[in-house]
C-alpha positions as CSV (number, residue, x, y, z in Angstrom):
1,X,19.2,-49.9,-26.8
2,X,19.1,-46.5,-25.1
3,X,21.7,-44.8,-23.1
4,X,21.5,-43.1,-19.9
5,X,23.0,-40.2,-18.7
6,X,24.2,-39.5,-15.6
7,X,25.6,-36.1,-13.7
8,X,29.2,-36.2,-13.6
9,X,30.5,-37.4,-10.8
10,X,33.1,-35.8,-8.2
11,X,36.3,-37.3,-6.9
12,X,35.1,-38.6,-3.5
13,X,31.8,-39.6,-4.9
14,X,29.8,-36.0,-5.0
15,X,27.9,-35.1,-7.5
16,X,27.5,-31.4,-8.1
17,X,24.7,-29.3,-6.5
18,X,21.6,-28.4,-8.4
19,X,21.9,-25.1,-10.2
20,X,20.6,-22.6,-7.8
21,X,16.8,-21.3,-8.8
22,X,16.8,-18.1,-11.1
23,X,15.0,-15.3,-9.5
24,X,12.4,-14.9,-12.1
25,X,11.3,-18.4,-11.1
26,X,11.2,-17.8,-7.7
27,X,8.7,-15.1,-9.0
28,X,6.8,-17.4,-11.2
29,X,6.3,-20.0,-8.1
30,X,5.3,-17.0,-6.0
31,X,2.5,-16.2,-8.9
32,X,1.6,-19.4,-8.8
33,X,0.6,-19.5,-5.6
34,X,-0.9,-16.2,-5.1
35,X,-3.1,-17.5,-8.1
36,X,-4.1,-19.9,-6.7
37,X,-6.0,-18.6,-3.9
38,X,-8.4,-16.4,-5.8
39,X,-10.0,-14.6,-2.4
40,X,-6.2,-13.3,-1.7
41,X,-6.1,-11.4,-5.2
42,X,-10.3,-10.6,-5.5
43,X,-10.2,-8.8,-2.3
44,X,-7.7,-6.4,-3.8
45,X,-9.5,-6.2,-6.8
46,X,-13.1,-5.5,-4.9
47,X,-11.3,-3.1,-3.0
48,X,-9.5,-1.2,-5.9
49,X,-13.1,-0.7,-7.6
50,X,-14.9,0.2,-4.4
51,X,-12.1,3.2,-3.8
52,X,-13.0,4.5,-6.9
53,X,-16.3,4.1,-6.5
54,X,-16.4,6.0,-3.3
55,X,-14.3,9.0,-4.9
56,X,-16.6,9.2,-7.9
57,X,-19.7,9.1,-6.1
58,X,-18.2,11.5,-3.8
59,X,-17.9,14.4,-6.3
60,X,-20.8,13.5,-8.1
61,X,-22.8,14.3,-4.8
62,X,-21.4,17.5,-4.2
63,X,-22.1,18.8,-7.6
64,X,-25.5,20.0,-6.1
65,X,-22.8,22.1,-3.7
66,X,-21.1,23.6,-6.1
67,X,-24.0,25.0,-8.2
68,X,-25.3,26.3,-5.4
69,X,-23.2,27.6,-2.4
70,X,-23.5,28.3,0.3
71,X,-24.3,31.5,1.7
72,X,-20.6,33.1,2.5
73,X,-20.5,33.7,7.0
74,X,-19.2,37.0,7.9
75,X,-16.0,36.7,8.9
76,X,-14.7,33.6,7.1
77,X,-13.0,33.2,3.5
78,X,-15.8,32.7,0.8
79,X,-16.2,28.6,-0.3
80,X,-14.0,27.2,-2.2
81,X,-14.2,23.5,-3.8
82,X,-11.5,21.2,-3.2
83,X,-11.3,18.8,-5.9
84,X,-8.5,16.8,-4.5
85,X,-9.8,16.5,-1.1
86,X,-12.6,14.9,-2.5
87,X,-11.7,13.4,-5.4
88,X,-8.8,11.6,-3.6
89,X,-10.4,11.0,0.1
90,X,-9.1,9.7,3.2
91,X,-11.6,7.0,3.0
92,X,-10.9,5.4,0.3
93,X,-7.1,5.6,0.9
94,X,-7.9,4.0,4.6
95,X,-9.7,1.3,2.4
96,X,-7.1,0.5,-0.2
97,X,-4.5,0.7,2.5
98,X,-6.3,-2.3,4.5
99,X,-7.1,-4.0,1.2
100,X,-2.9,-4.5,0.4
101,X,-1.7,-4.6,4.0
102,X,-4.0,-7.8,4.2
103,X,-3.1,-9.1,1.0
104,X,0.7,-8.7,2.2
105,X,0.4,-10.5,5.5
106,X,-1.9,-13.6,4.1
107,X,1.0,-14.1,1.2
108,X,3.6,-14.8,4.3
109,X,1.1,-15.8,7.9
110,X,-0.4,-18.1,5.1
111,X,2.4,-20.4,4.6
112,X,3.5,-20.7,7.9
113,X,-0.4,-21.7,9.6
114,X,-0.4,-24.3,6.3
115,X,2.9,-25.5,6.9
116,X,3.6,-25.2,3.2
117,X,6.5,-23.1,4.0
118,X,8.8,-26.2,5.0
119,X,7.8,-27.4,1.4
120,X,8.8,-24.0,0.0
121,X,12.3,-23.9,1.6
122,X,13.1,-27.8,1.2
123,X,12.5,-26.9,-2.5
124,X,14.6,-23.6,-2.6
125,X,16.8,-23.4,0.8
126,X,17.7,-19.9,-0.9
127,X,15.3,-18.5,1.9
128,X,16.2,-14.7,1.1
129,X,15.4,-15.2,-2.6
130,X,11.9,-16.5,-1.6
131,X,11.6,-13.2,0.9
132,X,12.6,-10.8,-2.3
133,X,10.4,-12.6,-4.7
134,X,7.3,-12.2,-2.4
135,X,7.9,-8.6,-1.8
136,X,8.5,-7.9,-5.7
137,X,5.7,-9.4,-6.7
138,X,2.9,-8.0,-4.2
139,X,4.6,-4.9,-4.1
140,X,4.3,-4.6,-7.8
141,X,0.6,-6.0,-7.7
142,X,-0.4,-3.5,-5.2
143,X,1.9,-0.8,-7.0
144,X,-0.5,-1.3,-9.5
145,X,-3.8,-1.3,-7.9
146,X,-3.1,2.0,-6.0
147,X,-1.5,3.4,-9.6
148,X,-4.7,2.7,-11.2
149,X,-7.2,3.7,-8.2
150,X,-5.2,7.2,-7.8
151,X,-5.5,8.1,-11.8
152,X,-9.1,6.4,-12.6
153,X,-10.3,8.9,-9.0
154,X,-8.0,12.0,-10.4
155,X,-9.1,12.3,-14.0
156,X,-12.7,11.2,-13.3
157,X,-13.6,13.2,-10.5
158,X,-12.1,16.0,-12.7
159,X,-13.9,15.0,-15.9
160,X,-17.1,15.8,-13.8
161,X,-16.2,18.7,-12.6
162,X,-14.9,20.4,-15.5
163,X,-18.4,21.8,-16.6
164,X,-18.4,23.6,-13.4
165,X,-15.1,24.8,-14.3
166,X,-13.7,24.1,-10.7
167,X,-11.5,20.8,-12.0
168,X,-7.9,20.3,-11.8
169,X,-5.3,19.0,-14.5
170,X,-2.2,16.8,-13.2
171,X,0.3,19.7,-14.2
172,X,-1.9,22.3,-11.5
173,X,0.8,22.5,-8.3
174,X,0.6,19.9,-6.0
175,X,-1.4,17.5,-8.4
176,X,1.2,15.2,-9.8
177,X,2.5,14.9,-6.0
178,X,-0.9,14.0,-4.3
179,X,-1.8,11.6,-7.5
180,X,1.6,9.4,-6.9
181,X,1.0,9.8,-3.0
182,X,-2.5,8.4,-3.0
183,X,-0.7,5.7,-4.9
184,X,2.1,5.1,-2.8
185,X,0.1,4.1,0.5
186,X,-0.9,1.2,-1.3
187,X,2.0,-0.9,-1.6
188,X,3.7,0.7,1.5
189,X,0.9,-0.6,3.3
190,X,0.9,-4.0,1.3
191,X,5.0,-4.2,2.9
192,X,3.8,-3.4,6.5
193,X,1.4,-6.7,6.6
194,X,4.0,-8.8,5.0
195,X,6.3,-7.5,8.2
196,X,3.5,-8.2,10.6
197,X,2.5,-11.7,8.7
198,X,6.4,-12.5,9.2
199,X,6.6,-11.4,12.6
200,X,3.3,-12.8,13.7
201,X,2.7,-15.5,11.5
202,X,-0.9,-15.9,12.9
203,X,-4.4,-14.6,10.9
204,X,-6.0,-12.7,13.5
205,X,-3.2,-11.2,15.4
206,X,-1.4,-9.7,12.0
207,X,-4.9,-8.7,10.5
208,X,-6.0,-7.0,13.8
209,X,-2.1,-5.3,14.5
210,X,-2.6,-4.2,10.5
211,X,-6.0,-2.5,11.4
212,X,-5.0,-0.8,14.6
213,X,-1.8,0.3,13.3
214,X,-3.4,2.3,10.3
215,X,-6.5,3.2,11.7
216,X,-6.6,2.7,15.7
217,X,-2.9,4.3,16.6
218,X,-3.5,7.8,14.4
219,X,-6.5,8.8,16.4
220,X,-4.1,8.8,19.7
221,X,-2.2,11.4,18.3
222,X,-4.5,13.7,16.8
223,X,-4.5,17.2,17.8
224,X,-2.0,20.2,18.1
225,X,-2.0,20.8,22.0
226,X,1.1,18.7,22.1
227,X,3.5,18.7,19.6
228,X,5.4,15.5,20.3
229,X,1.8,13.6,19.9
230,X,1.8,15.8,17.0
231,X,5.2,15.0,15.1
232,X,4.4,11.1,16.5
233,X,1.1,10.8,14.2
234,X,2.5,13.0,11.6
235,X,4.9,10.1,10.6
236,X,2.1,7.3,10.5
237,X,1.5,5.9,7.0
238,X,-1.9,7.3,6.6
239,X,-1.1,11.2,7.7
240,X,2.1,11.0,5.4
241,X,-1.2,9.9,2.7
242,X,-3.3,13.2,4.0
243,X,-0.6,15.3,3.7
244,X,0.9,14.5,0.3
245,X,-2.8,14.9,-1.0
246,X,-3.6,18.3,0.3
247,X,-4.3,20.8,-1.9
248,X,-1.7,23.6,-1.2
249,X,-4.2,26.2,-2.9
250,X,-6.9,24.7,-0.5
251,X,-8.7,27.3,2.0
252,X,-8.4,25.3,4.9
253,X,-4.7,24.1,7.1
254,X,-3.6,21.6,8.1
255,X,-3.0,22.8,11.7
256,X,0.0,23.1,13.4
257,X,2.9,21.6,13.1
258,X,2.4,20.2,9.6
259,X,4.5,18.0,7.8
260,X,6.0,19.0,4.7
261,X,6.0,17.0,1.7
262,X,9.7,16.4,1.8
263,X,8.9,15.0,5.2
264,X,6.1,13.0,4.2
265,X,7.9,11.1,1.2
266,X,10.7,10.4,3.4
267,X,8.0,8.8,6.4
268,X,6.7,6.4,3.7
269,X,10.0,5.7,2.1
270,X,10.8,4.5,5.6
271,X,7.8,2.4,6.6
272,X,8.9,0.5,3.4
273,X,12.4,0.3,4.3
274,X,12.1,-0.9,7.4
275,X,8.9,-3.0,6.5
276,X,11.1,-5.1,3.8
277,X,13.9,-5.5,6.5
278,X,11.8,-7.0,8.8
279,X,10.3,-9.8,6.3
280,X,14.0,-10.8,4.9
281,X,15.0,-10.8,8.2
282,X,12.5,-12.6,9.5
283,X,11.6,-15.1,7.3
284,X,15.5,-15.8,6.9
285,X,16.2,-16.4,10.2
286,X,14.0,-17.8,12.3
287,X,12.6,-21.5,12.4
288,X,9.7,-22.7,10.1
């Protein structure tokens, strides 16, 4: 005859609460479900190898240039190649930078247009444990994916052009700096489309908002006639990118009123800061 346990039982007829989830399962469930949908995670990966891609074929194409230069006009400096300008280009920062800030909003708009979020927070009620997990793990995921795009795109561009003897090494000034830059966008981006999926919580709106945020927005405040438009677009995600990758030894400026890289770190620092706010906050307090 077999026994059968039961919880203990409070005076007044309670039994005690269920243990509260650990935070690495919060993390596990949150892999779980990212696995699940395979386009959220191959869109990252597609857009990780076409960044590289691009850089690569980049400096591969401008071999040509550099073995044979151009003529030198009167009157301006004589060329110089830039490695890091095109070896770690806008464009396929830009991409990357859509790529996570998509992946971030479909991982929170996703649950709310499925309605699986009322199943998520029945389950764990903890609702600011289920905000931290999602923003550990895709920060970490997209952490990695711009880690791995910025070093493949630094040390192969590099590899090529080290028979032209015009490559860089990561300990050359501003190197290390521009390498963990062109990383950085990636997962600060990643946090700005969890903020919008949270604040949105609709497809179309956050992806669009995303895409004219990073791409749309800057080229309002381009130019140095006006400083405030200046110092406005200076602090936007992608110039804070642009400017921790220029080459300080580089023969062109970057205009007036430039950033410094002190200033630049501290603009991304606070997209994330702010972006990470806004999804706890969010997702903690307002109705499913």
């Amino acid at each position: 005859m077999s026994a059968t346990t039961l919880s203990p039982v409070r005076p007044g007829g309670t039994r005690p609460a269920d243990p509260r989830p650990r935070f690495a399962d919060l993390l596990a469930a949150e892999w779980i479900k990212l696995r699940s949908l395979r386009s959220t995670y191959w869109v990252l990966a597609l857009a990780s190898l076409a960044a590289i891609a691009i850089n690569l074929n980049a400096v591969h194409t401008d071999l040509t240039y550099i073995d044979h230069p151009p003529a030198p006009v009167p009157g301006f400096p004589p060329y110089r190649y830039d490695p890091l300008y095109h070896g770690l280009n806008s464009i396929s920062a830009a991409l990357m930078a859509v790529a996570a800030g998509s992946l971030g909003a479909i991982t929170v708009f996703g649950e709310y247009t499925t309605g699986m979020i009322r199943t998520t927070f029945a389950a764990v009620p903890d609702r600011r444990g289920v905000a931290a997990a999602k923003v550990v793990l895709i920060a970490g995921l997209t952490s990695l994916a711009g880690a791995v795009v910025s070093a493949a795109s630094f040390f192969g561009s590099n590899a090529m052009l080290a028979s032209r003897h015009v490559g860089l090494s990561l300990t050359d000034e501003g190197c290390l700096g521009a390498v963990l830059g062109y990383a950085a966008i990636v997962p600060v981006c990643a946090l700005i489309g969890m903020a919008l999926g949270a604040l949105l919580r609709h497809a179309t709106a956050s992806i669009v908002s995303l895409v004219m945020l990073l791409l749309i927005v800057p080229m309002m405040f381009g130019g140095d006639r006006y400083r405030l438009l200046k110092e406005i677009g200076n602090h936007l995600p992608l110039a804070a990118e642009v400017r921790l990758t220029f080459n300080p030894n580089s023969s062109t400026t970057m205009g007036k009123y430039a950033p410094s890289v002190l200033d630049s770190w501290i603009t991304l620092g606070a997209w994330a800061a702010v972006a990470l706010t806004v999804t706890v906050v969010l997702m903690r307090r307002r109705d499913v």
